[in-house]
N, C-alpha and C positions, 0 to 999 in steps of 0.2 A: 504494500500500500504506500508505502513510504515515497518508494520509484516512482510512481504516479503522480504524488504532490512534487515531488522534484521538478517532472517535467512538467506537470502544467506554471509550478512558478516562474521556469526557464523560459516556458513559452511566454507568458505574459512579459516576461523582464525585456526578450526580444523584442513583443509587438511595441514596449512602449519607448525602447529605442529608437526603433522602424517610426513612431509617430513622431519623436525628436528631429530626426533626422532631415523627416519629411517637413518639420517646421522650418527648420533653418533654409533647407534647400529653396523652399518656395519666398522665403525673404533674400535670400541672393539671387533666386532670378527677378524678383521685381526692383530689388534694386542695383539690378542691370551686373553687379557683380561675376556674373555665370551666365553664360548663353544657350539657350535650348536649343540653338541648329548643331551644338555639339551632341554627336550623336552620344556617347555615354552619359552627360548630364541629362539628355532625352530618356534614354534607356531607364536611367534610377531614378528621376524623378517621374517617370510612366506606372513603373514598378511600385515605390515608396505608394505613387494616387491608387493604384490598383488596390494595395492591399489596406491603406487606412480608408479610404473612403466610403464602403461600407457598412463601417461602425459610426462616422463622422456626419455621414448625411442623414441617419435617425433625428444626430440630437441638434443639427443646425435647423432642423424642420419645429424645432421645439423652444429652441434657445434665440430670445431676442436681438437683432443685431444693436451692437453698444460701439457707436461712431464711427461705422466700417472696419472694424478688430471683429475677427473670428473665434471667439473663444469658445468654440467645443473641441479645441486639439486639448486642452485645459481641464474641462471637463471628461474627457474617455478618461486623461490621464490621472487624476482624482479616482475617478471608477474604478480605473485597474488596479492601482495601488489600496483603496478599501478592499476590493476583492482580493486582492493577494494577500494584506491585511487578514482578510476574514476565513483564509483558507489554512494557513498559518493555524491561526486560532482554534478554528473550529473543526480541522481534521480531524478522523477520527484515527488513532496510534494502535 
């Protein structure tokens, strides 16, 4: 049982790299820092939208915008750390 909370913490620690990631990435292509017609900057920031965007368009559908700032990469990442939080906790040993 043990192995199994391993990995799902591992996985969560990942995805919420993968959402960091994908924060910063998207503030240096808008300010201009990084270029999209680079294909690997294309490639990982396609990737990075692929796999956070799923989780993030639930709660931008929900979460009011506050002055053009996106804050539901803010919010998953709260979520997954309670959940990781609460899985810690409340495993059963």
């Amino acid at each position: 049982m043990q192995s199994i909370l391993q990995l799902i913490l591992v996985l969560l620690q990942l995805y919420s790299w993968a959402l960091i990631i994908s924060i910063v990435l998207t503030w240096l292509v808008q300010f201009n820092v990084v270029n999209t017609s680079n294909r690997l900057v294309y490639a990982v920031g396609d990737f990075l939208y692929r796999i956070t965007e799923p989780l993030l368009a639930p709660i931008r559908r929900f979460l009011p915008s506050v002055g053009g700032m996106d804050l539901s990469p803010m919010v998953l990442l709260l979520a997954i750390f309670l959940l990781r939080n609460l899985l810690i906790e409340y495993w059963p040993m």
